[in-house]
C-alpha positions as CSV (number, residue, x, y, z in Angstrom):
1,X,0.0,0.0,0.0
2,X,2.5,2.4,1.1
3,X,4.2,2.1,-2.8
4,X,0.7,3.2,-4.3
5,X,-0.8,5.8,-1.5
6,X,2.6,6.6,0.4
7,X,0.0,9.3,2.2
8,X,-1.8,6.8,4.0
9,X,-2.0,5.4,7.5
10,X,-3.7,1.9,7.4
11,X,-4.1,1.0,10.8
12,X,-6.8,-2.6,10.9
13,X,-6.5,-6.2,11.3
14,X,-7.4,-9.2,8.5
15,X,-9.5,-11.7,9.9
16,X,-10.6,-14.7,7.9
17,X,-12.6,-17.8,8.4
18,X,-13.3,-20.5,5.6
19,X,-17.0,-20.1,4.3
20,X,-18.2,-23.1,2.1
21,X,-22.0,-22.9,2.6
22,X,-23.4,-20.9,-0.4
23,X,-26.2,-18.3,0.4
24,X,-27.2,-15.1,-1.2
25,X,-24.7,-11.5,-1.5
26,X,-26.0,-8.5,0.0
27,X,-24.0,-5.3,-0.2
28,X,-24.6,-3.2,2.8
29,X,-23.5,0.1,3.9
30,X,-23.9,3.0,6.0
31,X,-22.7,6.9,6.0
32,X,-23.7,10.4,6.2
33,X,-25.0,11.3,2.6
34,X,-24.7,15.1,1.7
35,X,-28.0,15.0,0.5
36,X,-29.8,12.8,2.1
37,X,-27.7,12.8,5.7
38,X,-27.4,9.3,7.5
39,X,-28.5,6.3,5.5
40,X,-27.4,2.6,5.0
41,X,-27.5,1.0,2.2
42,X,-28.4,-2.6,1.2
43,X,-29.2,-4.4,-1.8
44,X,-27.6,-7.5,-3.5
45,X,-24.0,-7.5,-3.7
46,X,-20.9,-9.4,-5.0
47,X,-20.5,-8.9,-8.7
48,X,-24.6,-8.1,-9.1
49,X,-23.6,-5.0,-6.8
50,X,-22.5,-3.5,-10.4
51,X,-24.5,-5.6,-12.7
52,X,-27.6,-4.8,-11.6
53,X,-27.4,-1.9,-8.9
54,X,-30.5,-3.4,-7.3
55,X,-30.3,-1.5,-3.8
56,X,-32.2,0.3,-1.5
57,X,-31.6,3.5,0.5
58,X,-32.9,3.6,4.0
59,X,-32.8,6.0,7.4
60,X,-30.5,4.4,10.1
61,X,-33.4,3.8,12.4
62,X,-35.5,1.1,10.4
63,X,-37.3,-1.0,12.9
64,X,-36.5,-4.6,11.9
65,X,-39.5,-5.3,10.5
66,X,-39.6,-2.2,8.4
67,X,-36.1,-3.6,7.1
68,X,-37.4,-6.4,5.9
69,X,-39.9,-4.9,4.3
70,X,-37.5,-2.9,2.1
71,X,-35.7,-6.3,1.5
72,X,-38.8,-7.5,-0.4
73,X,-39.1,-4.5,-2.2
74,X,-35.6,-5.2,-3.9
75,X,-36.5,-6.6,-8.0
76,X,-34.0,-10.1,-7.0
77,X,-35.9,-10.1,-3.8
78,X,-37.2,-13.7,-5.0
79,X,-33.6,-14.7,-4.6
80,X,-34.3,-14.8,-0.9
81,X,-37.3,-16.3,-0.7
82,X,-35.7,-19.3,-2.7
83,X,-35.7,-19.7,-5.9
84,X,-35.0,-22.9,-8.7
85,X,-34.6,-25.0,-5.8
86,X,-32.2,-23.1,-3.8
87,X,-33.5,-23.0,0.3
88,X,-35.1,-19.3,1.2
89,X,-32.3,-17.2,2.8
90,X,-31.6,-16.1,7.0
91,X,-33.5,-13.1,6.3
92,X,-34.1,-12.0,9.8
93,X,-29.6,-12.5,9.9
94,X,-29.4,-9.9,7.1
95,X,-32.4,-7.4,8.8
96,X,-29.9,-8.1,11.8
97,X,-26.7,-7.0,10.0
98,X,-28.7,-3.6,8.6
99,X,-30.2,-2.9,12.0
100,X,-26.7,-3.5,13.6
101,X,-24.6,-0.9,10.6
102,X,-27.1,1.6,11.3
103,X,-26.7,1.1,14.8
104,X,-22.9,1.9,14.7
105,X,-22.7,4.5,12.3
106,X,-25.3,6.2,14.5
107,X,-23.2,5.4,17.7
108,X,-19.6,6.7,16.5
109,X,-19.8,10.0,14.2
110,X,-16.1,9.2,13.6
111,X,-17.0,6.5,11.2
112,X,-17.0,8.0,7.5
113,X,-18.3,5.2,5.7
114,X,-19.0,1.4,6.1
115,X,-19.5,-1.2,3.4
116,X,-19.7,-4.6,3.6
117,X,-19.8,-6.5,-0.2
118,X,-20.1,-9.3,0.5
119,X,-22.4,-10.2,3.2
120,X,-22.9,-13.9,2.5
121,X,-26.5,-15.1,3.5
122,X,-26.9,-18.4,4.6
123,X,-30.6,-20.3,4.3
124,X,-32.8,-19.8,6.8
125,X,-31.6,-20.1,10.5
126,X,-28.1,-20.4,9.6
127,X,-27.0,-17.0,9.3
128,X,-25.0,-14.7,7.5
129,X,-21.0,-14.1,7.1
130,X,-19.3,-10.9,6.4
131,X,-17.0,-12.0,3.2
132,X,-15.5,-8.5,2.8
133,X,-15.6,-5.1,4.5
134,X,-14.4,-1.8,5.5
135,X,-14.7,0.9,7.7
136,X,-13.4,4.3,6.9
137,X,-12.5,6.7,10.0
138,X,-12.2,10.3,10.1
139,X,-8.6,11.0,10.9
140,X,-8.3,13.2,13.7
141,X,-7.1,16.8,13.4
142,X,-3.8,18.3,15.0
Protein backbone atom coordinates (compact mmCIF):
# COMPACT_ATOMS: atom_id res chain seq x y z
CA UNK A 1 0.00 0.00 0.00
CA UNK A 2 2.51 2.41 1.08
CA UNK A 3 4.18 2.05 -2.75
CA UNK A 4 0.70 3.21 -4.26
CA UNK A 5 -0.77 5.80 -1.52
CA UNK A 6 2.61 6.59 0.39
CA UNK A 7 0.04 9.30 2.17
CA UNK A 8 -1.84 6.84 3.98
CA UNK A 9 -1.96 5.45 7.50
CA UNK A 10 -3.65 1.89 7.38
CA UNK A 11 -4.11 0.99 10.80
CA UNK A 12 -6.79 -2.55 10.93
CA UNK A 13 -6.47 -6.21 11.32
CA UNK A 14 -7.36 -9.16 8.53
CA UNK A 15 -9.49 -11.73 9.86
CA UNK A 16 -10.56 -14.68 7.88
CA UNK A 17 -12.61 -17.84 8.39
CA UNK A 18 -13.26 -20.52 5.58
CA UNK A 19 -16.95 -20.13 4.30
CA UNK A 20 -18.16 -23.15 2.14
CA UNK A 21 -22.02 -22.95 2.57
CA UNK A 22 -23.41 -20.90 -0.43
CA UNK A 23 -26.24 -18.35 0.45
CA UNK A 24 -27.22 -15.07 -1.24
CA UNK A 25 -24.66 -11.52 -1.49
CA UNK A 26 -26.04 -8.47 0.02
CA UNK A 27 -24.01 -5.34 -0.17
CA UNK A 28 -24.58 -3.25 2.79
CA UNK A 29 -23.51 0.09 3.89
CA UNK A 30 -23.92 3.03 5.98
CA UNK A 31 -22.71 6.87 5.99
CA UNK A 32 -23.74 10.41 6.19
CA UNK A 33 -24.96 11.32 2.56
CA UNK A 34 -24.66 15.09 1.66
CA UNK A 35 -27.96 15.03 0.51
CA UNK A 36 -29.76 12.82 2.07
CA UNK A 37 -27.67 12.75 5.74
CA UNK A 38 -27.39 9.31 7.48
CA UNK A 39 -28.51 6.26 5.51
CA UNK A 40 -27.40 2.63 4.98
CA UNK A 41 -27.48 0.96 2.17
CA UNK A 42 -28.43 -2.61 1.21
CA UNK A 43 -29.23 -4.45 -1.75
CA UNK A 44 -27.64 -7.46 -3.50
CA UNK A 45 -24.04 -7.50 -3.72
CA UNK A 46 -20.93 -9.42 -5.04
CA UNK A 47 -20.51 -8.88 -8.70
CA UNK A 48 -24.64 -8.06 -9.13
CA UNK A 49 -23.58 -5.01 -6.79
CA UNK A 50 -22.51 -3.52 -10.36
CA UNK A 51 -24.46 -5.56 -12.69
CA UNK A 52 -27.65 -4.78 -11.60
CA UNK A 53 -27.35 -1.95 -8.95
CA UNK A 54 -30.47 -3.37 -7.28
CA UNK A 55 -30.28 -1.54 -3.78
CA UNK A 56 -32.19 0.32 -1.46
CA UNK A 57 -31.55 3.49 0.48
CA UNK A 58 -32.94 3.63 4.01
CA UNK A 59 -32.75 6.00 7.36
CA UNK A 60 -30.46 4.43 10.05
CA UNK A 61 -33.39 3.80 12.41
CA UNK A 62 -35.47 1.12 10.45
CA UNK A 63 -37.31 -0.98 12.88
CA UNK A 64 -36.53 -4.60 11.90
CA UNK A 65 -39.54 -5.30 10.55
CA UNK A 66 -39.61 -2.20 8.37
CA UNK A 67 -36.13 -3.63 7.12
CA UNK A 68 -37.39 -6.44 5.89
CA UNK A 69 -39.90 -4.91 4.25
CA UNK A 70 -37.52 -2.89 2.08
CA UNK A 71 -35.71 -6.29 1.46
CA UNK A 72 -38.85 -7.50 -0.41
CA UNK A 73 -39.11 -4.55 -2.17
CA UNK A 74 -35.61 -5.17 -3.93
CA UNK A 75 -36.51 -6.56 -7.98
CA UNK A 76 -33.97 -10.11 -6.96
CA UNK A 77 -35.89 -10.08 -3.78
CA UNK A 78 -37.16 -13.72 -5.00
CA UNK A 79 -33.57 -14.74 -4.59
CA UNK A 80 -34.29 -14.76 -0.87
CA UNK A 81 -37.27 -16.31 -0.69
CA UNK A 82 -35.72 -19.33 -2.72
CA UNK A 83 -35.67 -19.67 -5.92
CA UNK A 84 -35.00 -22.94 -8.66
CA UNK A 85 -34.61 -24.96 -5.78
CA UNK A 86 -32.19 -23.12 -3.78
CA UNK A 87 -33.52 -22.99 0.27
CA UNK A 88 -35.11 -19.33 1.20
CA UNK A 89 -32.25 -17.17 2.77
CA UNK A 90 -31.61 -16.15 7.03
CA UNK A 91 -33.51 -13.06 6.29
CA UNK A 92 -34.08 -12.02 9.78
CA UNK A 93 -29.58 -12.49 9.90
CA UNK A 94 -29.38 -9.90 7.07
CA UNK A 95 -32.43 -7.41 8.80
CA UNK A 96 -29.89 -8.06 11.81
CA UNK A 97 -26.67 -7.04 9.95
CA UNK A 98 -28.72 -3.59 8.63
CA UNK A 99 -30.18 -2.90 12.02
CA UNK A 100 -26.66 -3.50 13.61
CA UNK A 101 -24.64 -0.94 10.59
CA UNK A 102 -27.12 1.57 11.35
CA UNK A 103 -26.73 1.15 14.78
CA UNK A 104 -22.92 1.93 14.67
CA UNK A 105 -22.71 4.51 12.30
CA UNK A 106 -25.33 6.20 14.51
CA UNK A 107 -23.20 5.36 17.74
CA UNK A 108 -19.58 6.69 16.46
CA UNK A 109 -19.79 9.97 14.23
CA UNK A 110 -16.14 9.24 13.62
CA UNK A 111 -17.03 6.49 11.22
CA UNK A 112 -16.99 7.96 7.50
CA UNK A 113 -18.26 5.23 5.70
CA UNK A 114 -18.97 1.37 6.08
CA UNK A 115 -19.49 -1.15 3.40
CA UNK A 116 -19.71 -4.64 3.59
CA UNK A 117 -19.85 -6.54 -0.24
CA UNK A 118 -20.09 -9.34 0.54
CA UNK A 119 -22.35 -10.24 3.23
CA UNK A 120 -22.91 -13.94 2.45
CA UNK A 121 -26.54 -15.05 3.50
CA UNK A 122 -26.85 -18.37 4.64
CA UNK A 123 -30.56 -20.25 4.33
CA UNK A 124 -32.81 -19.84 6.78
CA UNK A 125 -31.57 -20.08 10.54
CA UNK A 126 -28.11 -20.37 9.58
CA UNK A 127 -26.98 -17.04 9.29
CA UNK A 128 -24.97 -14.67 7.50
CA UNK A 129 -21.00 -14.05 7.10
CA UNK A 130 -19.26 -10.90 6.38
CA UNK A 131 -16.98 -11.98 3.15
CA UNK A 132 -15.53 -8.52 2.76
CA UNK A 133 -15.65 -5.13 4.55
CA UNK A 134 -14.35 -1.78 5.47
CA UNK A 135 -14.72 0.89 7.73
CA UNK A 136 -13.39 4.32 6.89
CA UNK A 137 -12.51 6.66 10.01
CA UNK A 138 -12.16 10.32 10.12
CA UNK A 139 -8.60 10.99 10.94
CA UNK A 140 -8.27 13.23 13.75
CA UNK A 141 -7.11 16.81 13.36
CA UNK A 142 -3.83 18.29 14.98
Amino acid sequence: MKVHRPEITLNGVLVERLCAKIGVELIVGARNDPQWGPVVLVGFGGVLAEAIHDTRLLPLDLDPASIERELEKLRSAPLLRGLRGLPPADVRAAVDVVSRIGSLNQARPEIEEIDINSLLVHEKEDGAITLDALISVAQKRQ
